[in-house]
N, C-alpha and C positions, 0 to 999 in steps of 0.2 A: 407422595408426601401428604399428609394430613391434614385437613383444614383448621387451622388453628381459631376462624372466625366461629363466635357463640353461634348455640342454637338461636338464640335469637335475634342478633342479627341476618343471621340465614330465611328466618320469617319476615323481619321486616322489612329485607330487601327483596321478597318476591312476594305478589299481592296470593298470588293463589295458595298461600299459607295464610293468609287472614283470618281469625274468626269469620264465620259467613254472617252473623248481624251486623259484623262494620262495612262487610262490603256491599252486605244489601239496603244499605239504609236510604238510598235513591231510588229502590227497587220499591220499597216500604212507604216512600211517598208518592210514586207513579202507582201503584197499589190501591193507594188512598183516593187520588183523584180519578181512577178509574171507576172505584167502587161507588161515588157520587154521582157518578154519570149512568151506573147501572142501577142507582138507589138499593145497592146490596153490599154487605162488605164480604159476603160469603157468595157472589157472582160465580167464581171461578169453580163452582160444584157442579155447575150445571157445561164444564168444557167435557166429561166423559158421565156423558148419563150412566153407562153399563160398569165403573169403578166406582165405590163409593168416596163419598165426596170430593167427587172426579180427581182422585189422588192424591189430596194435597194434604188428610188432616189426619194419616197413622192409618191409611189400608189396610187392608188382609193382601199381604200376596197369594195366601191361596186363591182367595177369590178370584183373584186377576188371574191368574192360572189358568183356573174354572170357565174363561170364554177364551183363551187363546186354541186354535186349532190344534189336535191332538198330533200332527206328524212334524210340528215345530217345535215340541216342547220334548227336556228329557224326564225321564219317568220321575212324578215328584209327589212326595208323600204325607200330608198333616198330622204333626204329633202332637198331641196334648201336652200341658207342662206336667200333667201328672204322669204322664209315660216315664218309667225307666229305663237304664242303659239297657236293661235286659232284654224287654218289652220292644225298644227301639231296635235292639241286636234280630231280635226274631223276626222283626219286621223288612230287615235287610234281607236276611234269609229266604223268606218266603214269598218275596218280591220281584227274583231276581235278580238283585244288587248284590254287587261287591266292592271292597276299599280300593279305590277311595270312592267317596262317598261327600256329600256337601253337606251341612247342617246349619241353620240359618234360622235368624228370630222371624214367626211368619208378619209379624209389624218392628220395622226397624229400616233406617236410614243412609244411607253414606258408606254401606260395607257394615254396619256396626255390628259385631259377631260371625260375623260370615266365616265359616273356618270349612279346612279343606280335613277330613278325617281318614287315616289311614289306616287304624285300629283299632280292636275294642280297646286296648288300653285308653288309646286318646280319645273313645267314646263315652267314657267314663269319667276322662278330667273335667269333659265337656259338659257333660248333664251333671255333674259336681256344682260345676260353677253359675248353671244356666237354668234358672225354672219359669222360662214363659216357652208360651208356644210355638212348636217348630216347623222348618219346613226341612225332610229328606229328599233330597236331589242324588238324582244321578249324574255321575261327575261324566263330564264331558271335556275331552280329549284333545280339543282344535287347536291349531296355535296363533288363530287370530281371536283377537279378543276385542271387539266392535260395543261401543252404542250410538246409534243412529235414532237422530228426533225427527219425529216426523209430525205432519198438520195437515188434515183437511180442512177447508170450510162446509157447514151441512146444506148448503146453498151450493155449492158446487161438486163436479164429478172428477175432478181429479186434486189429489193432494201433491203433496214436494216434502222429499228428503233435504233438511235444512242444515245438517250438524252429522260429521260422522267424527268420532275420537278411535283412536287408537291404542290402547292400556299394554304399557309397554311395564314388563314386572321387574322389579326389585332385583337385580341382576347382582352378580360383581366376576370379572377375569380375573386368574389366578395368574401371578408373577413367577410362583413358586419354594416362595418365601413367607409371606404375608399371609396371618391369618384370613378368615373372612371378614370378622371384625373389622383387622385394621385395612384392608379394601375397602371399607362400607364408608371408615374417617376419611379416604381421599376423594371423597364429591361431596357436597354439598348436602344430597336430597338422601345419601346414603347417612351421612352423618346423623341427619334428625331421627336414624330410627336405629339407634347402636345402643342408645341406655333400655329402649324397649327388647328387643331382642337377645341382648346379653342376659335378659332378666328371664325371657319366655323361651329362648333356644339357648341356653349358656355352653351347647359342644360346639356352638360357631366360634368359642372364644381359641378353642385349640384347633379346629379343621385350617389346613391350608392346604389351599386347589392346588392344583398343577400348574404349570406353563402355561396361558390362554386356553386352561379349563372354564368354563363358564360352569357358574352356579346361580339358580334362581333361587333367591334368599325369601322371599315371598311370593309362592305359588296363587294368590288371590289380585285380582285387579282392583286394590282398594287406593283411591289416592290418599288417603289418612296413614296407609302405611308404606307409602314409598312408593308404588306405582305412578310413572309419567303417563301423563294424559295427552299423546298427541294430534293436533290438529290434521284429519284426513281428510277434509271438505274437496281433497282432489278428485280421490272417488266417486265423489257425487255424478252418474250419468242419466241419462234418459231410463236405463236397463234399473237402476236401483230405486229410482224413480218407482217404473211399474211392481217392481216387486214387491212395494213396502205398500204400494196403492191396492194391491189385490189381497195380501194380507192385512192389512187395517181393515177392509172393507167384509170381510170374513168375521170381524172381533166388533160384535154387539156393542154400539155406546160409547163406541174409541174415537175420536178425531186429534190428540193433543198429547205427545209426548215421546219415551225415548225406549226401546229397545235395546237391552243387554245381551249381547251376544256373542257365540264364539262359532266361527265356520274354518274351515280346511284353506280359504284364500279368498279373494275379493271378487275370483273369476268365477268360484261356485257360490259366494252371494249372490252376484248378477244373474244368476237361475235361481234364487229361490232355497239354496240349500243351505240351513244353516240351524242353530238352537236356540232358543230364544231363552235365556237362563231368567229375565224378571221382565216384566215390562212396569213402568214408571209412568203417571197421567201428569197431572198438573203440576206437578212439584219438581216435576223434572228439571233439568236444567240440560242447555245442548251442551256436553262437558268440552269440545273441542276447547271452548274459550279458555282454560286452565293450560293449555301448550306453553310450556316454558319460554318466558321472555316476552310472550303477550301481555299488550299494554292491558291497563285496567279498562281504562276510553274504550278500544275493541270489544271489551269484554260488556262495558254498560249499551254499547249499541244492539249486539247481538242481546239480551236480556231484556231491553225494552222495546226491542221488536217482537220478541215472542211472549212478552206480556201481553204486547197489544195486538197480537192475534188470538190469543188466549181469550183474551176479553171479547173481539169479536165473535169467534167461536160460541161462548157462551151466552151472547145477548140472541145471537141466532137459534141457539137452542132453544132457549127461553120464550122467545115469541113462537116454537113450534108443541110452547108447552110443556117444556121442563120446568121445572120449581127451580130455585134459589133455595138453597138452605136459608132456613130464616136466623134473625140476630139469635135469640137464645136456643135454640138447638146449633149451633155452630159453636158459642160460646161452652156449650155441653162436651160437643166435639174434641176441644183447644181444653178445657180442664180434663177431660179422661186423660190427652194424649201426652199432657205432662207429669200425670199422673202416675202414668206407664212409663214415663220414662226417669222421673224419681225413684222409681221402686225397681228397674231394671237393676240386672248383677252383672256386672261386663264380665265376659271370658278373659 
């Protein structure tokens, strides 16, 4: 049966549908009184000297790329926005790449564009729609889909995995009857994404599964578009511990943030083996806290504990002589970065 309750009811009864400035506005006044204490409001630049503006103010993912160890990352490519479908076609080509294929803004947010590309065709609607700068990825295959936060302090030698999520995708079981569609109206988190998809996939309006056929209706781990983010903090052992402490300690400048990832199981994480699709610095968040049914309370404890490691993190940096971004080059920062995002073109 269909949930007959609004969209918006459905957001107002779960916080992790919130706009993120209502739910950060605790976060924005511990922010504040933090930044008094480090006589900087732009402190948190100096938690990853080797990202710029230690993550938080519209990175270059390529950059960040650029220090991750080459046998954790999948092959990933910088397009210009003046690159064409064609340009970008040849570039698969002569790369070793085939579809699918990832295609991704190299500065952007939350999934924002993130698209899984199957064809020239849909390389084409893509760069249609899309003229800032990109990043080509090679699509990787895993079926676990991981981000794990991690923290050291630069005063100490060993760091801790604090936050593992689990990105469980846009699913629906087939009755045998029931479009896709009207499968998506009978849950809640499928409902908020049936006016979007009727509009960007309109053959899900006549496809109907099988019997307990499962179909993944969104191949991307975006919580914006229906992806559950669940809490795996069980995982957390001593083995993922050292894993993440050997690789952090590999990646120039890194002590503070979150890992996107996809590996084969949790048993070849704990060796080491896995792809590291973005890594995220200061701006990160540990997403477990979004787990369906999680109180908001949970979620502000978790958040202002790793604010205020964050902030430790950077006053240590800082006395070993990293800079502060100063007030008007950060205020420089904060106008490009909405600047870019006024003038972006959403896919």
């Amino acid at each position: 049966m269909a949930f007959s309750i609004s969209n918006f009811i459905i957001r107002l009864r779960s916080w992790e549908y919130w706009p993120l400035p209502v739910v950060y506005i605790p976060i924005y006044i511990y922010w504040f009184f933090l930044s008094i204490r480090a006589r900087s409001f732009f402190y948190f630049t100096a938690s990853n000297p080797g990202i710029e503006y230690g993550g938080m103010l519209g990175e270059s993912k390529i950059k960040i790329m650029d220090i991750l160890p080459d046998d954790v990352i999948p092959k990933t490519i910088f397009i210009p926005s003046t690159n064409t479908a064609n340009e970008i076609q040849h570039l698969i080509n002569t790369n070793g790449l085939a579809y699918p294929v990832i295609l991704k803004p190299d500065i952007g947010e939350r999934g924002w564009q993130v698209e899984i590309i199957n064809s020239k065709e849909e390389l084409d609607q893509y760069i249609d729609l899309n003229r800032v700068n990109l990043l080509l990825q090679e699509y990787v295959n895993e079926p676990v889909e991981l981000g794990v936060f991690y923290y050291r302090l630069p005063n100490e030698e060993h760091g801790r995995v604090t936050s593992i999520v689990e990105k469980k995708l846009l699913a629906v079981t087939g009755d045998g009857k029931s479009t896709v569609i009207e499968l998506l109206r009978m849950s809640p988190r499928g409902k908020l994404q049936v006016n979007r998809l009727s509009e960007t996939q309109p053959e899900l309006n006549g496809r109907v599964p099988g019997l307990n056929e499962q179909i993944v209706v969104v191949p991307i781990g975006n919580h914006r578009l229906g992806t559950a983010f669940l809490d795996s903090n069980k995982y957390i052992n001593q083995k993922i511990h050292n894993v993440f402490d050997v690789l952090s300690k590999n990646i120039e400048g890194f002590f503070f943030g979150r890992f996107d990832i996809r590996c084969s199981s949790i048993e070849q994480l704990e060796k080491g083996k896995m792809k590291i699709m973005e890594l995220n610095g200061a701006g990160a968040e540990p997403a477990h806290i979004y787990n369906p049914g999680s109180s908001l309370w949970s979620a502000y404890k978790v958040l202002l504990f790793h604010w205020k490691i964050m902030f430790q993190i950077s006053v240590q940096n800082h006395k070993l002589g990293i800079p502060y971004l100063g007030f008007r080059a950060g205020i420089n920062a904060i106008q490009d970065l909405r600047k870019y995002n006024k003038n972006k073109q959403p896919v």
